[in-house]
Each structure stands twice: as structure tokens, then as C-alpha cells.
Backbone as a ProteinNet text record, in pm:
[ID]
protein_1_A
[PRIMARY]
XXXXXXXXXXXXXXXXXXXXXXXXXXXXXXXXXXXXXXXXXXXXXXXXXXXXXXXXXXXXXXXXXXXXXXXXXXXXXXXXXXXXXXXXXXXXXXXXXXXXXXXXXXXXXXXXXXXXXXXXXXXXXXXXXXXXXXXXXXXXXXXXXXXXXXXXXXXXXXXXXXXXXXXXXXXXXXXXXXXXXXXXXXXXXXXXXXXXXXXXXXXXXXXXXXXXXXXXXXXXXXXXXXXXXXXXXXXXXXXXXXXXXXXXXXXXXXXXXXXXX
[TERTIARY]
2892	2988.1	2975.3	3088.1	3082.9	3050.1	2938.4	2950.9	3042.2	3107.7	3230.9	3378.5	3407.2	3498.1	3617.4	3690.3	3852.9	3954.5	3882	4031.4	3998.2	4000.4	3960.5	4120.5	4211.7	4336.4	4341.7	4374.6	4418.7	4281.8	4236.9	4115.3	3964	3960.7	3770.2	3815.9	3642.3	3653.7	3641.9	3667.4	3675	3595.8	3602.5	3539.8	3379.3	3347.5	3176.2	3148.6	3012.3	2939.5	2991.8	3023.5	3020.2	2939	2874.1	2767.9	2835.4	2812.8	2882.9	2781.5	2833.9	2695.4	2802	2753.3	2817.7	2779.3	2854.6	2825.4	2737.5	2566.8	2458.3	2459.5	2417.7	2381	2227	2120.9	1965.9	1941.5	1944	1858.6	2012.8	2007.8	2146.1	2109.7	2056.9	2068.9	2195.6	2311.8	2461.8	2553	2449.4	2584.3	2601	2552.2	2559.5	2656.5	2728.1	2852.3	2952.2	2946.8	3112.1	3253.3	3212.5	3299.8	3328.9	3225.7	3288.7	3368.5	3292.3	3397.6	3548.6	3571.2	3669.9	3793	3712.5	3784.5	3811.5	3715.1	3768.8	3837.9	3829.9	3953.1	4105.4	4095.4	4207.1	4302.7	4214.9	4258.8	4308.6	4285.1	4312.5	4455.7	4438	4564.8	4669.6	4662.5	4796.5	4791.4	4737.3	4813.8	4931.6	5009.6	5171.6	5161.6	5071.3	5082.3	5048.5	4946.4	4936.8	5061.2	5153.2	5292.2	5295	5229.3	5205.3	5301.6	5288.7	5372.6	5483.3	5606.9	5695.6	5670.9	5683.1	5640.6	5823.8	5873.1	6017.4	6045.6	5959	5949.9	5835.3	5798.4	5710.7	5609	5496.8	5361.7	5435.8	5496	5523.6	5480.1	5499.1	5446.1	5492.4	5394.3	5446.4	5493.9	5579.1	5652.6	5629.6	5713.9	5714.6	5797.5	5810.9	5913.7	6007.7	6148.9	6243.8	6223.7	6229.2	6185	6028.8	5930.7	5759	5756	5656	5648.1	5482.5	5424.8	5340.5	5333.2	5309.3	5321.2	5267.2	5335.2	5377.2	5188.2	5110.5	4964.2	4884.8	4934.4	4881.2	4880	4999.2	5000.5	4951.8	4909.4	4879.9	4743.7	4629.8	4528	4531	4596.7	4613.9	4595.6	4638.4	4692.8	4517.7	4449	4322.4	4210.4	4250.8	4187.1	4186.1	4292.2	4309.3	4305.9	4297.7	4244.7	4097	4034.5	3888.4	3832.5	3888.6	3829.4	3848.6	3942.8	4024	3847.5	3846.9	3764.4	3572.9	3609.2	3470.2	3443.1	3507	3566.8	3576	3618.5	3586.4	3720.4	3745.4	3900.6	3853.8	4018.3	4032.3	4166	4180.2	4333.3	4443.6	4519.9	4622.9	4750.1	4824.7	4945	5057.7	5069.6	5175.7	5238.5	5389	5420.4	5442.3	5457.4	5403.5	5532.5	5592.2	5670.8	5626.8	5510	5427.7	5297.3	5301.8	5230.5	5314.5	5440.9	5515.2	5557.7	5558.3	5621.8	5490.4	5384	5301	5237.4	5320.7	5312.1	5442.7	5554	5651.8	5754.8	5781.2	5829.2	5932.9	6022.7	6135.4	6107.2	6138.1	6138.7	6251	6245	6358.6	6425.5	6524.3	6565.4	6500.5	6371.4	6281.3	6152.5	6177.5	6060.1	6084	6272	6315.3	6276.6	6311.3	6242.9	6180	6042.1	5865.8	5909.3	5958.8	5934.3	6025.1	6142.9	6185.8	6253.1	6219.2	6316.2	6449.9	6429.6	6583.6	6631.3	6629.9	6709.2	6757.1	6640.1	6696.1	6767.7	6813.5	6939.9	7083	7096.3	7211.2	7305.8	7460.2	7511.4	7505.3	7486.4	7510	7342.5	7268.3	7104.3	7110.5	7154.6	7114.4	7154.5	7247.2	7289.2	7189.1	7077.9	7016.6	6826.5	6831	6682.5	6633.5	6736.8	6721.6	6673.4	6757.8	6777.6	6644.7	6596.8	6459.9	6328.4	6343.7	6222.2	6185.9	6328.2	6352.6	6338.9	6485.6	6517.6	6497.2	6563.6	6488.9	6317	6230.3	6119.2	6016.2	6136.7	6097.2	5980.6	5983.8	5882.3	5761.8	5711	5628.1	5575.4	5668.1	5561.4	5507.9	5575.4	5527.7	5387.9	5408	5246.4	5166.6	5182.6	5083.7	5009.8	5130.8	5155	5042.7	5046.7	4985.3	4844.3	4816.6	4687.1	4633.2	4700.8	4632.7	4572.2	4673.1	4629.5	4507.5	4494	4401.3	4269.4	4231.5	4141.1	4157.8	4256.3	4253.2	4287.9	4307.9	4379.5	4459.6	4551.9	4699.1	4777.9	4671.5	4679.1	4622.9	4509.5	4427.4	4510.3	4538.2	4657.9	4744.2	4795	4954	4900	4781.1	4766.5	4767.4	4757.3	4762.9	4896.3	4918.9	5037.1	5026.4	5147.7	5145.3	5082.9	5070.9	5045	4821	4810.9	4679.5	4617.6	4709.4	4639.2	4654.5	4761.5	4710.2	4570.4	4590.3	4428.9	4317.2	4303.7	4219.6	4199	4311.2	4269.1	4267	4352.8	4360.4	4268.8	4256.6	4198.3	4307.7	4210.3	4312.4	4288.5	4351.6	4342	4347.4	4345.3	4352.2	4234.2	4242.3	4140.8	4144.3	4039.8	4041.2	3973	4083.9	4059.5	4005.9	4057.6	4011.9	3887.5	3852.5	3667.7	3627.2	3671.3	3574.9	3541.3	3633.5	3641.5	3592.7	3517.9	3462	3302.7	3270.2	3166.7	3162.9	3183.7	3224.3	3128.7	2979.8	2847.7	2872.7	2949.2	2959.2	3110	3070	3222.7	3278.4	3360.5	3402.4	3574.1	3524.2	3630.7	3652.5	3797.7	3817.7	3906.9	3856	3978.1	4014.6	4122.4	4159.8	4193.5	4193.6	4229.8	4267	4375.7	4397.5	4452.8	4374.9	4418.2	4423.7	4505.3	4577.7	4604.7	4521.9	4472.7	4530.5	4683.5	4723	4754.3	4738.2	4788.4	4679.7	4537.3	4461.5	4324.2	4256.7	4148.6	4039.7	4024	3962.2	3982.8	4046.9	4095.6	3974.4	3882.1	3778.7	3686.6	3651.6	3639.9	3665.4	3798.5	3840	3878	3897.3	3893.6	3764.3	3640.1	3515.7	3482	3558.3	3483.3	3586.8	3721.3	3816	3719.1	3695.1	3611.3	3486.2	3432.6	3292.9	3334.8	3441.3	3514.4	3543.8	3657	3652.2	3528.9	3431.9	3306.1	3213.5	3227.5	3152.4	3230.1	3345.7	3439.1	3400.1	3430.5	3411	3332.7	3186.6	3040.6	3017.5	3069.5	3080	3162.5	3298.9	3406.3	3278.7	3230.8	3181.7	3077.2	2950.2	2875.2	2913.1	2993.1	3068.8	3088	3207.2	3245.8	3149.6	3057	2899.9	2800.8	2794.7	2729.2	2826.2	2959.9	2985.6	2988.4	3004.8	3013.2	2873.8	2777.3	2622.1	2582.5	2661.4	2635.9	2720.9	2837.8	2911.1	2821	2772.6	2703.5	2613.2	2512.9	2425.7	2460.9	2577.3	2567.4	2664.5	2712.3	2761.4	2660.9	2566.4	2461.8	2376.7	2374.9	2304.1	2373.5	2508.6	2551.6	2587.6	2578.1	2570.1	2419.2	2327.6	2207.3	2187.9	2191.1	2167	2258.9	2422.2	2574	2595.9	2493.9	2506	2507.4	2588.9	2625.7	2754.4	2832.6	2894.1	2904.6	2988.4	2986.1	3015.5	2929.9	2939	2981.9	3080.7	3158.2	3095.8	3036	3045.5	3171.6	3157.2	3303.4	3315.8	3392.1	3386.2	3398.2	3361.2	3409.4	3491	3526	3633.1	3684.5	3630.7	3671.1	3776	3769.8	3899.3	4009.5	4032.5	4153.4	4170.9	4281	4308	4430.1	4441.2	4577.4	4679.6
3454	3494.9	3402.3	3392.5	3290.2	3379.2	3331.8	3401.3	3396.1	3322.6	3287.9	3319	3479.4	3533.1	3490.9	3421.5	3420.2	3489	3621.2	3702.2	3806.4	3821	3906.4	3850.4	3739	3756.5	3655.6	3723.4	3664.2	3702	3808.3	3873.8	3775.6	3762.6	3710.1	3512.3	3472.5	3349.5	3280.3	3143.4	3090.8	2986.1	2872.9	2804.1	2805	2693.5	2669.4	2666.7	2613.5	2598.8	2735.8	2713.7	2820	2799.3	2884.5	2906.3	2959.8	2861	2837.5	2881.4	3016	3020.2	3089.1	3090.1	3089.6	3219.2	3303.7	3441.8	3394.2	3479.6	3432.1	3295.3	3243.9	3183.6	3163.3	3073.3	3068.4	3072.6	2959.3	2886.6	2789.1	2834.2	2742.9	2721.6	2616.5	2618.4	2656.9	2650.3	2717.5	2583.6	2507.2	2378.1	2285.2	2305.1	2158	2194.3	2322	2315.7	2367.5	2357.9	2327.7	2269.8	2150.2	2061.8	2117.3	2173.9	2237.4	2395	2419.4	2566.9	2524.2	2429.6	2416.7	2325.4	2290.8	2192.8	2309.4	2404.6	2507	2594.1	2606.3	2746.8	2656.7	2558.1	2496.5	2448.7	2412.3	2395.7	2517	2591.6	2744.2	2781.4	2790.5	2827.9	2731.9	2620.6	2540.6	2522.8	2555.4	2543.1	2637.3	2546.4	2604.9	2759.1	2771.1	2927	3013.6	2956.5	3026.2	3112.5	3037.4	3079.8	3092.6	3010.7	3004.8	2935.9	2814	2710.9	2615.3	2550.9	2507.5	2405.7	2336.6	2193.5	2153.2	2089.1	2058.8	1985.3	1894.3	1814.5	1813.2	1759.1	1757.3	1630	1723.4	1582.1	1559.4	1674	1608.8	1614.5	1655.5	1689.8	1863.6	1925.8	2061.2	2091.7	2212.5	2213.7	2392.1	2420.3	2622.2	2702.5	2771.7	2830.6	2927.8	2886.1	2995.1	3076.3	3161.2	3321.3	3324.2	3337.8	3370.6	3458.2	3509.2	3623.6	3685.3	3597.2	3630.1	3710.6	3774.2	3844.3	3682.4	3693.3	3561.4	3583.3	3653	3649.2	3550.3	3583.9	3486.4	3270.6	3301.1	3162.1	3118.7	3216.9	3226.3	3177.7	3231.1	3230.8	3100.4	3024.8	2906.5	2776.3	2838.8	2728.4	2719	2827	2849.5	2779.4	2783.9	2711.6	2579.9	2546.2	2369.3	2321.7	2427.6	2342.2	2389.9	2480.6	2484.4	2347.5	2310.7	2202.2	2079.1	2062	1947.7	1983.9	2050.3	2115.7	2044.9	2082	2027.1	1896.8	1824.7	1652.7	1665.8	1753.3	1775.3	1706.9	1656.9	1618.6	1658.8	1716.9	1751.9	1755.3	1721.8	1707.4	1876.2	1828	1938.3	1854.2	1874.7	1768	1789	1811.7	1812.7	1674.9	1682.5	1521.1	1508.6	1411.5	1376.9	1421.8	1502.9	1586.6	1720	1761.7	1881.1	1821.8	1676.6	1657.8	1612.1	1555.8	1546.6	1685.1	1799.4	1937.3	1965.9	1943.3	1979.2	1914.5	1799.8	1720.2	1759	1832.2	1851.1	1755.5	1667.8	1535	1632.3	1547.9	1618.1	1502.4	1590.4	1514.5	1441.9	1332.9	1246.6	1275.7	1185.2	1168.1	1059.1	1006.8	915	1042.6	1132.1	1220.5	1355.8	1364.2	1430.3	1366.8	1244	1128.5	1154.2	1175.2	1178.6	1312.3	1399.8	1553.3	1542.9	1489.1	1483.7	1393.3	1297.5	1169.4	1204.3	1275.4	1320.3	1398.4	1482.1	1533.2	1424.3	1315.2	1248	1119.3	1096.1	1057.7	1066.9	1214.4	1300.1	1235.6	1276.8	1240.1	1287.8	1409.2	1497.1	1593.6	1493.2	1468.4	1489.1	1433.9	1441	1561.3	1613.1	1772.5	1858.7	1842.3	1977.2	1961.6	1857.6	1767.7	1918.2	1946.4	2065.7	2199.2	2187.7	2348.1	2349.6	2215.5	2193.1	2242.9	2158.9	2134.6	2256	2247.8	2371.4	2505.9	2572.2	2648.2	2737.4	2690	2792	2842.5	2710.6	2802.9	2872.4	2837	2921.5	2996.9	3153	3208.1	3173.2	3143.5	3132.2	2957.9	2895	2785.8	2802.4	2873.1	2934.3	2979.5	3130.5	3168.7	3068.7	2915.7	2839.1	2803.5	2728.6	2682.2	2759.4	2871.8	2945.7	2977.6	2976.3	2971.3	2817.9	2728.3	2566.1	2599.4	2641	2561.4	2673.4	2784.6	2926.9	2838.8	2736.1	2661.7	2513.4	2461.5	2299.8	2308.3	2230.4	2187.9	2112.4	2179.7	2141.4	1993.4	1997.2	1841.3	1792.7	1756.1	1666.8	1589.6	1696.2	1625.9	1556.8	1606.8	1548.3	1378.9	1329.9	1208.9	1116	1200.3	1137.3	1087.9	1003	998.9	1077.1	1069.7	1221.7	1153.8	1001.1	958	952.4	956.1	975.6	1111.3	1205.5	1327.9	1372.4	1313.1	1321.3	1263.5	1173.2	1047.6	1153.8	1238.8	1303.8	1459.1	1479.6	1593.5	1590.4	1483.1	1466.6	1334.1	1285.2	1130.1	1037.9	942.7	819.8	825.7	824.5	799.6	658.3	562.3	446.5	426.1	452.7	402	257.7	118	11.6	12.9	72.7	86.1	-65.6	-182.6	-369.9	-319.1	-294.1	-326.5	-221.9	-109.9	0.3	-55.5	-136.2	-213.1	-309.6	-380.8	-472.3	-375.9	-307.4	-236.8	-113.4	-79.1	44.9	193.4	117.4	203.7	272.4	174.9	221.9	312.1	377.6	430.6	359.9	318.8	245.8	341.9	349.7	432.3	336.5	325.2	254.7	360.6	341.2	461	364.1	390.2	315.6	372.6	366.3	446	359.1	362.2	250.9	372.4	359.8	422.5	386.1	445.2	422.4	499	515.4	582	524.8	555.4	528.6	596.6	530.3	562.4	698.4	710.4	804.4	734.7	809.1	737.5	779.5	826	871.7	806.7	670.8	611.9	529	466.4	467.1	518.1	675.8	755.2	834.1	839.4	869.4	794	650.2	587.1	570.2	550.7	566.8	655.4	840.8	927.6	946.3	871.3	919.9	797.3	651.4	530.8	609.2	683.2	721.1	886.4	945.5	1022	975.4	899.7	814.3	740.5	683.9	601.1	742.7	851	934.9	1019.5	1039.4	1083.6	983.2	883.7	744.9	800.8	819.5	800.3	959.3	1082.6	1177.4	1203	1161	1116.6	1065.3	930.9	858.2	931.9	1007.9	1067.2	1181.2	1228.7	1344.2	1371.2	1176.9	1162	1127	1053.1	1005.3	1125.1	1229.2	1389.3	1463.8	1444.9	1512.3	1420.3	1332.8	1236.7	1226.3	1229.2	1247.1	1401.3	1495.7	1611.8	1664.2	1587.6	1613.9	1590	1401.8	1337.2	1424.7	1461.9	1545.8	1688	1706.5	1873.2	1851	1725.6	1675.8	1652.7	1551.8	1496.1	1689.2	1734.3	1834.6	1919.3	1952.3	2063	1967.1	1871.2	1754.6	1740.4	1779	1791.3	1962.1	2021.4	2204	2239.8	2217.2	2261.3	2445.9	2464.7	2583.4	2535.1	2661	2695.1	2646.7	2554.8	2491.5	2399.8	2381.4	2319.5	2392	2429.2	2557.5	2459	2555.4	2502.2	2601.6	2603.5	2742.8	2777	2934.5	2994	2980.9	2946.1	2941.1	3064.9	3110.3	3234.2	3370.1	3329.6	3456.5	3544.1	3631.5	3694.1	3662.5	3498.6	3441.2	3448.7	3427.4	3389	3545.9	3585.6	3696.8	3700	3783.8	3832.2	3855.3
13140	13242.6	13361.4	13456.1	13571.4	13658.5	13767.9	13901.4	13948.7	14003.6	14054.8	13938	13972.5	13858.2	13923.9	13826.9	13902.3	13848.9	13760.9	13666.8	13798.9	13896.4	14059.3	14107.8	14063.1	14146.8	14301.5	14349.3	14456.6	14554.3	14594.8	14628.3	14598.8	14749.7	14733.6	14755	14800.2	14798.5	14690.1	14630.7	14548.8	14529.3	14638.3	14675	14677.1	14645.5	14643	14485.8	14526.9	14406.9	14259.6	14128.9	14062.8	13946.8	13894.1	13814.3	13657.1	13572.8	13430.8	13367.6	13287.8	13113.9	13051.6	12890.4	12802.5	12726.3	12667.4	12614.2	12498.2	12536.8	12403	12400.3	12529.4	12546	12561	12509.9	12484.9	12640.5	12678.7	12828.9	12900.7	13010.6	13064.7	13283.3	13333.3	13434.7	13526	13467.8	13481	13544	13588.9	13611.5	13548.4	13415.3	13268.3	13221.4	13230.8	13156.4	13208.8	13342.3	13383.1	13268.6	13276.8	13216.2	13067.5	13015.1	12877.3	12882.8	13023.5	13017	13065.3	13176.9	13176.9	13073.1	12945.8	12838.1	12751.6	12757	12611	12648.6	12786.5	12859.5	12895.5	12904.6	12889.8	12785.8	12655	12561.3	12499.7	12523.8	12483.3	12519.8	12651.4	12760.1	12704.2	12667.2	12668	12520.4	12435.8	12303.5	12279.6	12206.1	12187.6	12138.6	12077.1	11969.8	12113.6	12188.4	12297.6	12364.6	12394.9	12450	12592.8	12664.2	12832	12887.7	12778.1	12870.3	12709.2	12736.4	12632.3	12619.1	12471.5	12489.4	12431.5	12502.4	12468.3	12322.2	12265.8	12159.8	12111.4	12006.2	11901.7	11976.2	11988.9	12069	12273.9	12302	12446.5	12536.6	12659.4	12767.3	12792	12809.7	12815.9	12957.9	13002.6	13133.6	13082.4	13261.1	13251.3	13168.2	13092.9	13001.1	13150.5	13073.4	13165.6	13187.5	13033.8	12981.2	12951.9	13050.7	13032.1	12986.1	12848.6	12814.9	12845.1	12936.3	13030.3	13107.5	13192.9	13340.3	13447.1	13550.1	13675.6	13740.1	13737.5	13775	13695.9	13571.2	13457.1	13495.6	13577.8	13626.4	13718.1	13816	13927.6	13891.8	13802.2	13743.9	13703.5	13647.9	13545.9	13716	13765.6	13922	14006.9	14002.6	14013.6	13936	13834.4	13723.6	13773.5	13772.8	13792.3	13916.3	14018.1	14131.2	14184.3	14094.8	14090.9	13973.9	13913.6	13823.1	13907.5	13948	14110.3	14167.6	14280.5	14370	14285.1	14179.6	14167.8	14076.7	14107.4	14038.6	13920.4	13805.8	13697.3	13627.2	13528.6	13520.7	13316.4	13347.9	13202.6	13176.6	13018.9	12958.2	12992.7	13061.2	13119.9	13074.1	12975	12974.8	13010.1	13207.3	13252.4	13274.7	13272.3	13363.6	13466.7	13515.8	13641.6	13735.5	13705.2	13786.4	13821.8	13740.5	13823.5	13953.6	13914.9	14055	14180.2	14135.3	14238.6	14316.3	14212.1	14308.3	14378.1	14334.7	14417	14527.5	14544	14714.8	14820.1	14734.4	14765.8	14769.2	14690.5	14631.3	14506.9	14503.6	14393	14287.3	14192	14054.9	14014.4	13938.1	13911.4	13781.2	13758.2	13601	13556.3	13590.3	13486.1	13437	13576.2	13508.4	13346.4	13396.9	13289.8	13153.8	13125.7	13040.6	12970.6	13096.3	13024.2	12957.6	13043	12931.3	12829.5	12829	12709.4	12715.7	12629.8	12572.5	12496.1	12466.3	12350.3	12460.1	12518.5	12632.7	12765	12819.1	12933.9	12821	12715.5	12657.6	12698.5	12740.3	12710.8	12855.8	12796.6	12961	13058.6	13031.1	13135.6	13224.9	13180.1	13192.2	13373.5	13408.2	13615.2	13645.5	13565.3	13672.1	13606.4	13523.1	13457.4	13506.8	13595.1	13641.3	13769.9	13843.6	13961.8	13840.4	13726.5	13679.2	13662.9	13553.1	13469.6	13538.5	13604.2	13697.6	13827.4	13881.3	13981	13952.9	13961.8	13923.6	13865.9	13742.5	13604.7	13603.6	13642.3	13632.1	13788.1	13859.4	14049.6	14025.6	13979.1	13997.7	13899.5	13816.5	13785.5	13822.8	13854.7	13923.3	14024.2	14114.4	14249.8	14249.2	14167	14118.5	14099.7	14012.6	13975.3	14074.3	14180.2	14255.8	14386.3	14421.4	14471.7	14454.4	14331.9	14270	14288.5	14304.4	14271.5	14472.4	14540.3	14705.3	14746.9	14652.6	14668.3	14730.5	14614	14629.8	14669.9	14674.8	14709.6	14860.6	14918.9	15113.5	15034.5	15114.4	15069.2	15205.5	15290	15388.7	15360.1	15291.1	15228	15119	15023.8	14919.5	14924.3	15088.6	15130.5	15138.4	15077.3	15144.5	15026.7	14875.7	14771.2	14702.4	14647.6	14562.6	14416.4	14375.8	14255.8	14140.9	14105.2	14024.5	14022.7	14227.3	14185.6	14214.2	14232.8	14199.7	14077	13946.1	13825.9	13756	13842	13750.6	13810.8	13933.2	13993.4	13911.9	13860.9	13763.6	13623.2	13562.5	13414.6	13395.4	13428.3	13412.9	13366.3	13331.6	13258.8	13107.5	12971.6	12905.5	12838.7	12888.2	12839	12782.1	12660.5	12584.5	12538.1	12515.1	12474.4	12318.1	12263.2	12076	12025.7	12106.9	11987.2	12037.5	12187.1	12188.6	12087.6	12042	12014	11837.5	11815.8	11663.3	11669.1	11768.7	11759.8	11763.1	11808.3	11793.6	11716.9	11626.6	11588.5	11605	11611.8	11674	11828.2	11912.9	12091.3	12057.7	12181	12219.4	12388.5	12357	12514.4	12579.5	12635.4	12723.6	12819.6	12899	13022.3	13138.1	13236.6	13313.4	13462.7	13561.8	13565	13719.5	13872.3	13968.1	14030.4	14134.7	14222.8	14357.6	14467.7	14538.8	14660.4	14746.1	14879.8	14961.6	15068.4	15178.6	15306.6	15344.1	15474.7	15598.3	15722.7	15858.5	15876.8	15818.4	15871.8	15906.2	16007.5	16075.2	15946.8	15831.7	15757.4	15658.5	15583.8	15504	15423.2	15465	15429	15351	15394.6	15349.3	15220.5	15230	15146.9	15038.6	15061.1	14972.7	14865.5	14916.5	14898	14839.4	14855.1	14810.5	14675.7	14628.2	14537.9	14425.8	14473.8	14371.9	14308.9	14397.8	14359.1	14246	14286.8	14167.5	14020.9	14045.4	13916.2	13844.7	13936.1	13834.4	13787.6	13853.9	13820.6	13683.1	13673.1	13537.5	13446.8	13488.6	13358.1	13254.6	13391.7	13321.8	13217.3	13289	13256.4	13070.6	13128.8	12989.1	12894.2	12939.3	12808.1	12718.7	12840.9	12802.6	12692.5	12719.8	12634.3	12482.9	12503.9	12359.1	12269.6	12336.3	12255.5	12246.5	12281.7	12237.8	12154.9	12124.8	12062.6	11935.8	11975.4	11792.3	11735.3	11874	11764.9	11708.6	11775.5	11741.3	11591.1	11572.3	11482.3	11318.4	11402.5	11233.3	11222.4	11326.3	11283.3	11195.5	11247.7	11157.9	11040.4	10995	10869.7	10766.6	10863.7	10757.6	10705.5	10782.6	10738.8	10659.7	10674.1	10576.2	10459.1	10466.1	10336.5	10277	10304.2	10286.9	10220.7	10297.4	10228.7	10171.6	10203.1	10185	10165.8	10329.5	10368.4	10486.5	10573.5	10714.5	10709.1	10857.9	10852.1	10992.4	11038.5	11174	11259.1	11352.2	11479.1	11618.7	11604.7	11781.8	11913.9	12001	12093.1	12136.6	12178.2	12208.8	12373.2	12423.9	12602.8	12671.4	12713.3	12800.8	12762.8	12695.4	12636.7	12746	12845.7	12905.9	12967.5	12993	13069.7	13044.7	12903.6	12858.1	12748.9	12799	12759.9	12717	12594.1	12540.6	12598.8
[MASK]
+++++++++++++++++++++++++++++++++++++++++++++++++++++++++++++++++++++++++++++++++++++++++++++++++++++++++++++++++++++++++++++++++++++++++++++++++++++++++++++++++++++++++++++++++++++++++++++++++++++++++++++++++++++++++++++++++++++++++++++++++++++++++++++++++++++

């Protein structure tokens, strides 16, 4: 269970240190697995069968459904989530496009962003008059809730200083993976990530520039560490159920309490 419960709503502080363990769990100092509670409660929440959020096409970028068959708290919760993972430099795969970070600087979304969410839809002719409905409109209240839940925990003037493209790299990372090096070595795993940021017209620019570089080299190192524990953890429990050809490959379960029916 988390000390820091966030199915409590709107009610109570959020902020600060929070203390991660895992149900039956052996021995856990509570801050080694942040990063996995927030990868398996996320992956959860946004799979399609889930029904939280629509993915318009096959492999896309998912966006808010018109008709939620959620209750609007549920998002509210989801907005908490992701700016408590923000809040504690943690970055994990969320696959919004980059028109949910533009609403959340207060920046309007374009018809290149209709695009990213759907290529077969920003085709169409009549594509610019439906960019307000998409993005806007149609899903008002429940982005709001998200929306509400993300600033619960983030400063919402601090943000105003990022561009939407690097408060995505700040919560999702970069995926650019360099696949020729990883084939030239096939033993390493090489990850590359990628931040370029720009800190203007504040006496704090420095700063902040300094503390977003030292974010990213610290994800890099984090990311890499990851994929190289889970790929040694995998051979290991291959080679072994290839060895006895009992048990099988055990995943832990994240939290459960969080993510609810």
C-alpha cells in the first residue's frame, strides 16, 4: 500500500516524499519502486480493454472518449497520477499527443496535432472545423477533472515556463531508441534520450535549466538501468523454467487497490 493514498480524491496533501510497497511484498525500503508502481498502474489504466481513454486507430495515440463510461473522479485521479509521477522526476509511457500538453499550458491545439491522433481523420476535408469539437469540446468535462487532478500536485506557473513539447519529454521521456548501435552490440542495451530546453525572460533560467539537464541524465540512467534488469531477469527465469519446466515466469502485481473496476 502507498502512504501517500491518492484514491482520498480531492481531500488531503499530496505532495512530498511517497512511500511505494507492493501487496506481499518480502523486504522493500518503499522508494526502489516508485517507478514500477507508477509503470504497472499506468499500463493498466490506458489499455484499450480498460475503456478510460479511445485510441482513434490501430497503434495510435490515445485521446478522452466523448461518451466516458467512467465516473469524471476517475480522471481526476488519472491527472494526480501523472502529475505525482511529473512531481517526482519519474517519466513513464502515457501515450497522449502532444495536444494534451499543449491544453495543459493553455495553448490550443492545431490541425498538425489532429494528424498525430489520427492520420486517417486529419486527411479528411472537412478536418479544421472538427480540431475545437476533438480536442475541446466534446471531451470538456472529463479533461477538466484530469486537468484538475494534474495542477492538485504540479505549479501550474512553473509550467507556464515550459514548452508542450518539453513537458512531454519531462513526463513521457524520449523514445528514441538507437536500434544500428544495439546490433552492433547485441550483449548492451543502449538507449538515447534527447532534451533541449529553453528557459526565457526569468531571473531563474539557469536554474532551471540545470535542474530540467540533471532530470533527463538522471531518466536516461534510470530508463537504461531498467531495461537491463528486466532482460537479465527474464533470461534468468527462462533459463530456469527451461531447466525444471515447472513454475513459469512471475510478473509482480502493482497495487491493485488503485486501479479499480
Amino acid at each position: 500500500m502507498a502512504e501517500g493514498r491518492v484514491a482520498g480524491g480531492r481531500a488531503g496533501p499530496v505532495r512530498g516524499q511517497h512511500q511505494i510497497e507492493f501487496i506481499n511484498e518480502i523486504y522493500s525500503e518503499g522508494y526502489g519502486v516508485k517507478s514500477e508502481f507508477f509503470y504497472f498502474i499506468f499500463e493498466e489504466m490506458t489499455k484499450k480493454e480498460y475503456g478510460m481513454f479511445m485510441y482513434p486507430e490501430e497503434g495510435s495515440y490515445m485521446w478522452f472518449p466523448i461518451k466516458p463510461t467512467f465516473e469524471k473522479k476517475r480522471y481526476f485521479l488519472f491527472g494526480m497520477l501523472c502529475g505525482l509521477s511529473l512531481y517526482h522526476l519519474n517519466v513513464v509511457d502515457i501515450p497522449f499527443p502532444l495536444a494534451l500538453f499543449k491544453k495543459l499550458l493553455e495553448q490550443k491545439p492545431s490541425l498538425e496535432d489532429l494528424k498525430e491522433l489520427s492520420p486517417l481523420l486529419g486527411k479528411t476535408d472537412y478536418v479544421s472545423q472538427c480540431v475545437d469539437y476533438i480536442f475541446n469540446t466534446s471531451v470538456k468535462a472529463v479533461y477538466e477533472e484530469f486537468q484538475s487532478g494534474f495542477y492538485t500536485v504540479c505549479d501550474k506557473e512553473i509550467l507556464r515556463l515550459f514548452h508542450p513539447e518539453e513537458l512531454r519529454t519531462a513526463i513521457i521521456g524520449n523514445t528514441d531508441y538507437d536500434w544500428k548501435q544495439f546490433e552492433k552490440g547485441p550483449e548492451r542495451t543502449v538507449l538515447t534520450q534527447e532534451a533541449i530546453i529553453t528557459v526565457k525572460g526569468v531571473s531563474l533560467s539557469s536554474y532551471l535549466e540545470g535542474l530540467m539537464a540533471s532530470m533527463a541524465s538522471s531518466n536516461a540512467r534510470k530508463g537504461r538501468e531498467a531495461v537491463e534488469w528486466v532482460t537479465h531477469t527474464l533470461n534468468a527465469e527462462i533459463e530456469e523454467l527451461t531447466a525444471s519446466a515447472r513454475g513459469g515466469i512471475r510478473m509482480p502485481m502493482a497495487a491493485a487497490a488503485f486501479v479499480e473496476k
